[in-house]
C-alpha positions in Angstrom: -68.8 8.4 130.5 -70.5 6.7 133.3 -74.0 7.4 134.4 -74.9 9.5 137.8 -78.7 10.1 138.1 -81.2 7.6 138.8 -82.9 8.0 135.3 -79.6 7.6 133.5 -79.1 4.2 135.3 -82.6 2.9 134.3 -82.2 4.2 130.6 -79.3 2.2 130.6 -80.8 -0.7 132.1 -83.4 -0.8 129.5 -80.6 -1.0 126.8 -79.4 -4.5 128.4 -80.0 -8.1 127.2 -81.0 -11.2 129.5 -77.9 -13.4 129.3 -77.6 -17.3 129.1 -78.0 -17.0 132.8 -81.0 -15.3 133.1 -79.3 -12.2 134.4 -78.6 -8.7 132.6 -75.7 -7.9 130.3 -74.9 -5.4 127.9 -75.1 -7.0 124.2 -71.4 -6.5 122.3 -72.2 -5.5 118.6 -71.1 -7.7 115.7 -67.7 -6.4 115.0 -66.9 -7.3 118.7 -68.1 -10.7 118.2 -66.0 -11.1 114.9 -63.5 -10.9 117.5 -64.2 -13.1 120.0 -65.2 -16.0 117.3 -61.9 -15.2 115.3 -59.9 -15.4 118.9 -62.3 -17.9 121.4 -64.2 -19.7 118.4 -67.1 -21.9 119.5 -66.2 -25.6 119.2 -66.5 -26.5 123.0 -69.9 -24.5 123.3 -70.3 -22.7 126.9 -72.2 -24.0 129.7 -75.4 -22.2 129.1 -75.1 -22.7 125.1 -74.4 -26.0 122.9 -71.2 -25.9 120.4 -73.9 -26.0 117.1 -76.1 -22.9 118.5 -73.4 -21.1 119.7 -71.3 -21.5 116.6 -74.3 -20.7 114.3 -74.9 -17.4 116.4 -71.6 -16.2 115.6 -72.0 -17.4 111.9 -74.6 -15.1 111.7 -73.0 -12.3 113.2 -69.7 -12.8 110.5 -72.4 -12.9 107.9 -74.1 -9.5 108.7 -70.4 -8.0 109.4 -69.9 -9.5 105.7 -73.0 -7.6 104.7 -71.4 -4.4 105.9 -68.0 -4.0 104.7 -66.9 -7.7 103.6 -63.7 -6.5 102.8 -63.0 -5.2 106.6 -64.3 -8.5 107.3 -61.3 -10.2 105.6 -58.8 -7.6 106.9 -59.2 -8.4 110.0 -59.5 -12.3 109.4 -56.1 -12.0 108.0 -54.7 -9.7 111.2 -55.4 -12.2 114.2 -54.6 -15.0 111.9 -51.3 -14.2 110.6 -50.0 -12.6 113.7 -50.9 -15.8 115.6 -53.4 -14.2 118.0 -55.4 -17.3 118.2 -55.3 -20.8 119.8 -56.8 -22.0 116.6 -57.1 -21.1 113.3 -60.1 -22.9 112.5 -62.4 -20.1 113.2 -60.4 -17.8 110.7 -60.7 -20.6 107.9 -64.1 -20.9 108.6 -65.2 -16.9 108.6 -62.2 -17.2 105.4 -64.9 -19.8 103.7 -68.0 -17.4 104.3 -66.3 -14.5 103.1 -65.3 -16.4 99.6 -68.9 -17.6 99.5 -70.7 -14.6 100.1 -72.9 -13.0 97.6 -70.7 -9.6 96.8 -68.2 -10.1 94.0 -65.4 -8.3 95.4 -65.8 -9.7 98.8 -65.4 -13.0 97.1 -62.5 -12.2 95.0 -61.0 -10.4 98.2 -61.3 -13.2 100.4 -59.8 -15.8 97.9 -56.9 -13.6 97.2 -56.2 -13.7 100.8 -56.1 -17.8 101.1 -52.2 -18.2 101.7 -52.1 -15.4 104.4 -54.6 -17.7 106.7 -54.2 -21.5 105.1 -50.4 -21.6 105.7 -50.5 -25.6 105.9 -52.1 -28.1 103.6 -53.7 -29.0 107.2 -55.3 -25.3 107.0 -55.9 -25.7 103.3 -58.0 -29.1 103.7 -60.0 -27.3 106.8 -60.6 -24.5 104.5 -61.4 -26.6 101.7 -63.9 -29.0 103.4 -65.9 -25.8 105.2 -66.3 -24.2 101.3 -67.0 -26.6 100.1 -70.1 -27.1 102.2 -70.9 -23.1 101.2 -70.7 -23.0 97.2 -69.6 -24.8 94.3 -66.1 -25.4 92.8 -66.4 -22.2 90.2 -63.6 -21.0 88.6 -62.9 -18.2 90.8 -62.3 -20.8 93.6 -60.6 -23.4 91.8 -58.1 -20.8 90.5 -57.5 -19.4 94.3 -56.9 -23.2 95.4 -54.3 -23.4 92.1 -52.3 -20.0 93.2 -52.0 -21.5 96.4 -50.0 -24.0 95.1 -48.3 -22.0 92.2 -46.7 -19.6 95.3 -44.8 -21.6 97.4 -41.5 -21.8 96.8 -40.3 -25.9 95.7 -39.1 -26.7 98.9 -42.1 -25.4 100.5 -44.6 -26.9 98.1 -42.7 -30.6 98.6 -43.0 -30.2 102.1 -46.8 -29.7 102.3 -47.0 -32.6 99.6 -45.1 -35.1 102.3 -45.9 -33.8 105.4 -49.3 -32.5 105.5 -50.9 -35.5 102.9 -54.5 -35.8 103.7 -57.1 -34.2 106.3 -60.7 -33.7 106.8 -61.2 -36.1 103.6 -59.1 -33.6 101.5 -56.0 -34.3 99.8 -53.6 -32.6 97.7 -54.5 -35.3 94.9 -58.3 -34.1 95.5 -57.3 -30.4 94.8 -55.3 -30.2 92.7 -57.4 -32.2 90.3 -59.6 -29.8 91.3 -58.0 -26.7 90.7 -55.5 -27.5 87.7 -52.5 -25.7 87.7 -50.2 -25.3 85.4 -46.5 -24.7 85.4 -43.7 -24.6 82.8 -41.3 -25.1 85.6 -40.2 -28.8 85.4 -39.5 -29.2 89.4 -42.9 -28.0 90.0 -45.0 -30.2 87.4 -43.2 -32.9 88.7 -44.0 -32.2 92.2 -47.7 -32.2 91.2 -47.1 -35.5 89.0 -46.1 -37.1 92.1 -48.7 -36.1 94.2 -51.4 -36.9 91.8 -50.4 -40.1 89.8 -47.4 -40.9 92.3 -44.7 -40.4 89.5 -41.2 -40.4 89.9 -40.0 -37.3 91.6 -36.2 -36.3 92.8 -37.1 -33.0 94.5 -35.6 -32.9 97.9 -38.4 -33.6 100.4 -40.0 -36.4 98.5 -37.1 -38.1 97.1 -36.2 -38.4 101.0 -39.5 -39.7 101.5 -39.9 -42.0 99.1 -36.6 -43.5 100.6 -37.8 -43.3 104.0 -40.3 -45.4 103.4 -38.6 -48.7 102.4 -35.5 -47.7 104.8 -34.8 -51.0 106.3 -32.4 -50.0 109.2 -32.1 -47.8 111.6 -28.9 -46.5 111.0 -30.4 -45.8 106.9 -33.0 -44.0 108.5 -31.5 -41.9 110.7 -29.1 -40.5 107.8 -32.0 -39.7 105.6 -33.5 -37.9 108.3 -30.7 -36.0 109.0 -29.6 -35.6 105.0 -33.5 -34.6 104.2 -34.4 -32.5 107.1 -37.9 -35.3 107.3 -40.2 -35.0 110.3 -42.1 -37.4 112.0 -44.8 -37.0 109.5 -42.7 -38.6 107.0 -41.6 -41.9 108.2 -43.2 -44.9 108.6 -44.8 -45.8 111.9 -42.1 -48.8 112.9 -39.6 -46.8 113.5 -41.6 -44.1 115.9 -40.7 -46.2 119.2 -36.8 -45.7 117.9 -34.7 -43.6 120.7 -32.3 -43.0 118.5 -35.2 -42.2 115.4 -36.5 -39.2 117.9 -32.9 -38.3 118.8 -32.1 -37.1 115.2 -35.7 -35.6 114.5 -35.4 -33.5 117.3 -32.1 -32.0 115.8 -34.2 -29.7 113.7 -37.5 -30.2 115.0 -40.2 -27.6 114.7 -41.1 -25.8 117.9 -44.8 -26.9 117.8 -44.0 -30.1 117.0 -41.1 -31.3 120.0 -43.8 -29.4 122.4 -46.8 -31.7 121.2 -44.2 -35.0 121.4 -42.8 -33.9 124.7 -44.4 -37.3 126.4 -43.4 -39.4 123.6 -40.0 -38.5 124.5 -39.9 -39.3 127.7 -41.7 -42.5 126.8 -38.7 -43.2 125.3 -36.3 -42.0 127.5 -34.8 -39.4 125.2 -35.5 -36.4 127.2 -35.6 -37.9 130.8 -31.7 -39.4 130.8 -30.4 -38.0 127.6 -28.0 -34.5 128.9 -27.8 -32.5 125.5 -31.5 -33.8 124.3 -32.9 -31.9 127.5 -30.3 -29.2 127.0 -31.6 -28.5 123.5 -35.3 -28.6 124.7 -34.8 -26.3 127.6 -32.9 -23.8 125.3 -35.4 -23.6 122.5 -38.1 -22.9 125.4 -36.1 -19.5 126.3 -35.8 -18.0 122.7 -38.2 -15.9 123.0 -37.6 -14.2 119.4 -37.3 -18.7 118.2 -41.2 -19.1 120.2 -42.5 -16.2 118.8 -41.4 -16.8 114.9 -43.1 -20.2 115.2 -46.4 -18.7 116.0 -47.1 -20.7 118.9 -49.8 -20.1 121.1 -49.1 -19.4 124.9 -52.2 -21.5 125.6 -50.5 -24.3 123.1 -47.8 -23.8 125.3 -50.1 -24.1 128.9 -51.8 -26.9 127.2 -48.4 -28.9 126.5 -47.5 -28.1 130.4 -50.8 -29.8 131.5 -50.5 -32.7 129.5 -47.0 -33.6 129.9 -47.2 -32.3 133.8 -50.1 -35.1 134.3 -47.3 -37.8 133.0 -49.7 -39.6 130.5 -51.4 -38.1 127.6 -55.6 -37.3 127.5 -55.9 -40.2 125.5 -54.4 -43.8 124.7 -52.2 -45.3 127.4 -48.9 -43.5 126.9 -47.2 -42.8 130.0 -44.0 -41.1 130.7 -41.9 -39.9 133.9 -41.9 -35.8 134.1 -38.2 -33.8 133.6 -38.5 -30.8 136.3 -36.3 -28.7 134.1 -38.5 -29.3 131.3 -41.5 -28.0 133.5 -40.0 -25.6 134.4 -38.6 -24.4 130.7 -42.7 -24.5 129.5 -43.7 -22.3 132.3 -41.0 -19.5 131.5 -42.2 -20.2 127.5 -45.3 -19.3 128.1 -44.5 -15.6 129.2 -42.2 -15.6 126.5 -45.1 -16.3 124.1 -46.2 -12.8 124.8 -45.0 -9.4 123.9 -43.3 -7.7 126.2 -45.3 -5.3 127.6 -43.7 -2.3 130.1 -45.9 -1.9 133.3 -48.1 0.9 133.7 -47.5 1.2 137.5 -51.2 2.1 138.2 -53.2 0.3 140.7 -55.3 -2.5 139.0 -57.9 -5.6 140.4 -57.5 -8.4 138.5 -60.7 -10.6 139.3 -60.6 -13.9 137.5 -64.6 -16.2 137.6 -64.1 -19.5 138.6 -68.1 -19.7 139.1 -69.8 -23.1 137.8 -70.1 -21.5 134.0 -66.4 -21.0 133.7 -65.2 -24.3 134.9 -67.6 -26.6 133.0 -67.0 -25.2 129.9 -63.3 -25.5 128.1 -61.5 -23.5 125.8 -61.9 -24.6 122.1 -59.7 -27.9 121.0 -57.9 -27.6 124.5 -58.1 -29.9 128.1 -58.3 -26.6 129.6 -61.3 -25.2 131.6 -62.2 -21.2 130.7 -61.3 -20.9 134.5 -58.2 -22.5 134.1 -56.9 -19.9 130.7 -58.6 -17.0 132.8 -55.9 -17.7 136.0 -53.2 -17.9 133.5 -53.9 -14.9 131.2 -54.3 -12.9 134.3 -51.5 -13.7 135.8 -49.2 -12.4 132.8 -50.5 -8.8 133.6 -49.8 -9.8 137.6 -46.5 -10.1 136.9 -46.1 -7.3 135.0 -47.7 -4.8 137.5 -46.5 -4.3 140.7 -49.8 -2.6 141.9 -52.3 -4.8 141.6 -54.7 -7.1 143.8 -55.8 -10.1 142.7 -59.0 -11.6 143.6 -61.2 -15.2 142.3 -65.2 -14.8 142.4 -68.3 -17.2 142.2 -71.2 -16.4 144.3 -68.6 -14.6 146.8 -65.2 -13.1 146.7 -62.1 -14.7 147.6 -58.3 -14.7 148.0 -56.8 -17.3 145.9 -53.5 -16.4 147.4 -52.0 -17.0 143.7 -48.1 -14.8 143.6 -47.1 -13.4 140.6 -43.8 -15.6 140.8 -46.2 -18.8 141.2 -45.6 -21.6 138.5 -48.6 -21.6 136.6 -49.5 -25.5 137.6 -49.4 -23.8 141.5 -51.8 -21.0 140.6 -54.2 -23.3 138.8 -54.0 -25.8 141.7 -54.6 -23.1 143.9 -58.0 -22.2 142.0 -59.2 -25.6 141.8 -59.3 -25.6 145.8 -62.5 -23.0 145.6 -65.5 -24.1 145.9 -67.6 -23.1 143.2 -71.3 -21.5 142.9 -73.2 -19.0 141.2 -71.6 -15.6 139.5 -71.5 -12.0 140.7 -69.5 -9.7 138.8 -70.2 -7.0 141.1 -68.6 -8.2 143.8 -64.6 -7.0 142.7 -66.2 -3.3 142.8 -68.2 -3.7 145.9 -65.4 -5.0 147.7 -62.9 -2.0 146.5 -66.2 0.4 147.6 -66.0 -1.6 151.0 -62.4 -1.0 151.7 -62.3 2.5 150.0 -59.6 1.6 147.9 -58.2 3.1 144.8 -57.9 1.1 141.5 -57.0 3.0 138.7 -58.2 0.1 136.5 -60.6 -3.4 137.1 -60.0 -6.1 134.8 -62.2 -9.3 134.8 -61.7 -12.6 133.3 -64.9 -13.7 132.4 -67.8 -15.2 130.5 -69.9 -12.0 131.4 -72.9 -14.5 132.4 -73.9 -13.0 136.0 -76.8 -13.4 137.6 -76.1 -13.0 141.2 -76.1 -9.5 143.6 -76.0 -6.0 141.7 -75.8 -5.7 138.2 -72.1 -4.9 137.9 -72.7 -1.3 136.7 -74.4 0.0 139.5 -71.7 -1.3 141.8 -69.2 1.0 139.0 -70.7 3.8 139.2 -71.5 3.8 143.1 -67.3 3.3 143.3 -66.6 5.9 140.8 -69.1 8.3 142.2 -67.6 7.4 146.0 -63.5 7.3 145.5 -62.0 7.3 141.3 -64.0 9.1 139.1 -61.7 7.3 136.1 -61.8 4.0 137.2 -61.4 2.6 133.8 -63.0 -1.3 133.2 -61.6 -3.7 130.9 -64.2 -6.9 130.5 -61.9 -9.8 128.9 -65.0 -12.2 127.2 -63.4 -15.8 127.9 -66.3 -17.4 125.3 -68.1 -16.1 122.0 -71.2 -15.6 123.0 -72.8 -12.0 122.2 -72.9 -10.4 126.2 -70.5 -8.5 128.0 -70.9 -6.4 131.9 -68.6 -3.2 130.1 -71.4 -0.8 129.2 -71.2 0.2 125.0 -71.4 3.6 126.2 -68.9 4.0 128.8 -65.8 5.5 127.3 -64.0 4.2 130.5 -64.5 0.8 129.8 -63.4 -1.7 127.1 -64.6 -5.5 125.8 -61.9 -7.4 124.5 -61.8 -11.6 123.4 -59.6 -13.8 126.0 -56.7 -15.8 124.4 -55.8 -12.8 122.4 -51.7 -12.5 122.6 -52.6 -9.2 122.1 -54.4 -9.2 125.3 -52.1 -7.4 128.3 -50.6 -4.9 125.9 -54.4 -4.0 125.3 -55.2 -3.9 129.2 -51.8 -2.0 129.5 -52.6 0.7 127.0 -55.8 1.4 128.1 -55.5 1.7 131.8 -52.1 3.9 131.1 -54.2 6.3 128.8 
């Protein structure tokens, strides 16, 4: 479990790694790191490490897992990807493209099988397509993976792709499936692929609607072939996307991701600031939680909507909107609903979230959002859940951020944004419960693991389980991917586990209750 003798404490010692900080660290192994890319990725880079070296470092910790068991590899690809664990799927498609490059046969074949469980969207399927792409060659083996993809989805489904996900990355449909080949008897299907390639006549539902979409000269014509076709914004041209009445009928059957990203477009408008049953039908949509959590949708999508449309202008461009309270408030209560629910544990848990200079300055992949900001947030969905617990904010010294658990989540960040930040000490949530001889069933900290500051965090464990809970358990949630964690390997009371994770509390809650 934990160690008690001085010698113990220097063996372990000597099995720790010097972290980006300079200070010690325990090193996670590369099945833990599988993790944290497939959940954190690496795009944004931390503050010690570039976005290149830190997403080569975890390329190469994919490829030795690969080298392993390759299969296991692709199992659990297909696991956080299809259950919607991460914030992105980008890191999935990517580890997707090593795996159907590597050297093993039946890796390869494996991986390839598994395309349509991770590249849902032709957006997913261009991503995947432009990172093989840069791996191997077009052999059969691939070509004929990219031609199933197309040859499973249902007509509707494949005519929806073809119009509303056309080209990305430099990919289009046109590129692969002149690529791939694949043939049909079905007539509906090979005219599909006619249209896409060599723009033929097609009547199929989606694209006969598109095609009329596009020379719709009223509004009024529009607007019925929106409503008649089911089209999204994707599919019409880019006149008519200033039209009140244009974004009235999409949002009729808009897509939950979708009407969250186009929130401030809205309001631009005016559709959701003065229009009753359009706010009506956004608010409602944000309480299903069984609606939220069938569309996949991040919580941090979610957070990361609340932020932008919160601010009242978007992170780029000059669009500029006035802000609906009851929508606010509607995106806050989504975002708890984005998680399971999870039944408390009623132990006594310290929740300590790093706002030190490390955590701020670097941002959560594809997101505005600071690590420190995702860290507030993700603790505070256990906070509410558990009636016993402190919560505390550290840098170079401990504070109270005086964040509730019935806090909106713009108040807690604000609140966390008022501390000053400095250096990191990790030790300090256990020193301080050594201090005040409290009992904690469970510590949980949010953050990038790179201390350098005071005691090594598991000398300031041990002293506290030695001294007052012998079972103290320690959960260590990694807010970036970098390869270090403070939760000693060895110590079957602790656990390491990837931040962003909607998996995440249920995790914290099943350990600590165990």
């Amino acid at each position: 479990m934990y160690t008690t003798v001085a010698g113990k404490v220097k063996e372990r010692r000597s099995k720790m790694t010097v972290n980006n900080a300079g200070g010690l660290a325990f090193q996670i192994n590369d099945w833990q790191r599988l993790d944290r890319f497939l959940i954190i990725g690496s795009s944004s880079g931390t503050y010690y490490v570039g976005a290149q070296k830190l997403t080569l470092e975890n390329a190469l910790a994919v490829a030795r897992c690969l080298g392993e068991h390759g299969p296991r590899v692709v199992d659990r690809i297909v696991e956080i990807s299809d259950q919607g664990r991460a914030p992105s799927n980008d890191p999935a498609l990517f580890a997707l493209a090593m795996a159907a490059s590597y050297q093993d046969d039946h890796t390869r074949a494996y991986a390839l099988a598994k395309l349509p469980k991770v590249a849902r969207t032709g957006t997913h399927l261009f991503h995947f397509a432009a990172y093989v792409n840069a791996m191997r060659g077009w052999g059969r083996s691939l070509r004929g993976s990219i031609a199933n993809w197309y040859q499973a989805k249902e007509l509707d489904t494949l005519a929806y792709q073809a119009v509303k996900y056309q080209q990305r990355d430099g990919w289009s449909h046109r590129d692969l499936l002149r690529l791939s080949h694949p043939k049909t008897d079905d007539p509906v299907r090979n005219a599909i692929y006619k249209w896409i390639v060599d723009g033929d006549t097609c009547s199929q539902s989606f694209i006969d609607g598109y095609t009329k979409a596009q020379r719709a000269v009223t509004e009024s014509e529009l607007i019925k072939l929106i409503l008649d076709y089911n089209l999204t914004r994707e599919m019409l041209p880019t006149q008519w996307l200033n039209s009140r009445a244009v974004w009235e009928a999409l949002l009729a059957k808009m897509p939950l991701e979708a009407m969250v990203r186009n929130l401030g477009k809205m309001s631009h408008i005016g559709l959701v600031l003065d229009n009753a049953e359009a706010i009506v039908t956004v608010v409602e949509r944000l309480h299903q939680q069984a609606y939220i959590k069938h569309s996949r949708l991040h919580p941090l999508a979610i957070l990361e909507a609340l932020k932008v449309y919160g601010q009242g202008h978007g992170e780029k461009g000059k669009l500029t909107w006035a802000v609906n309270s009851a929508i606010i408030h509607a995106l806050d209560d989504a975002f708890y609903l984005a998680f399971d629910n999870v039944a408390p544990t009623n132990k006594s848990i310290m929740l300590g979230l790093d706002v030190s200079s490390s955590m701020s300055a670097c941002s959560v992949p594809n997101s505005p959002l600071s690590c420190a900001e995702a860290a507030v947030v993700m603790a505070l969905v256990t906070a509410r859940r558990e009636p016993q617990h402190v919560l505390k904010a550290f840098s170079s010294r401990l504070v109270d951020p005086k964040i509730n658990p019935d806090d909106r989540l713009e108040d807690a960040l604000r609140k966390t944004r008022a501390i000053i930040y400095g250096g990191t000490d990790c030790s300090l949530l256990t020193q301080y419960a050594l201090a005040q001889q409290e009992h904690f069933d469970g510590f949980v900290t949010y953050t990038d693991s790179e201390t350098w500051m005071g005691s090594m965090p598991i000398t300031t464990l041990n002293a506290y389980r030695r001294a007052i809970n012998p079972t103290a358990k320690q959960i260590v949630v990694g807010m970036t991917a970098t390869e270090v964690t403070i939760a000693d390997p060895a110590d079957l009371l602790a656990m390491d586990i990837a931040g962003f994770d909607t998996a995440t509390p249920q995790v914290i809650g099943d350990f600590i209750a165990a």
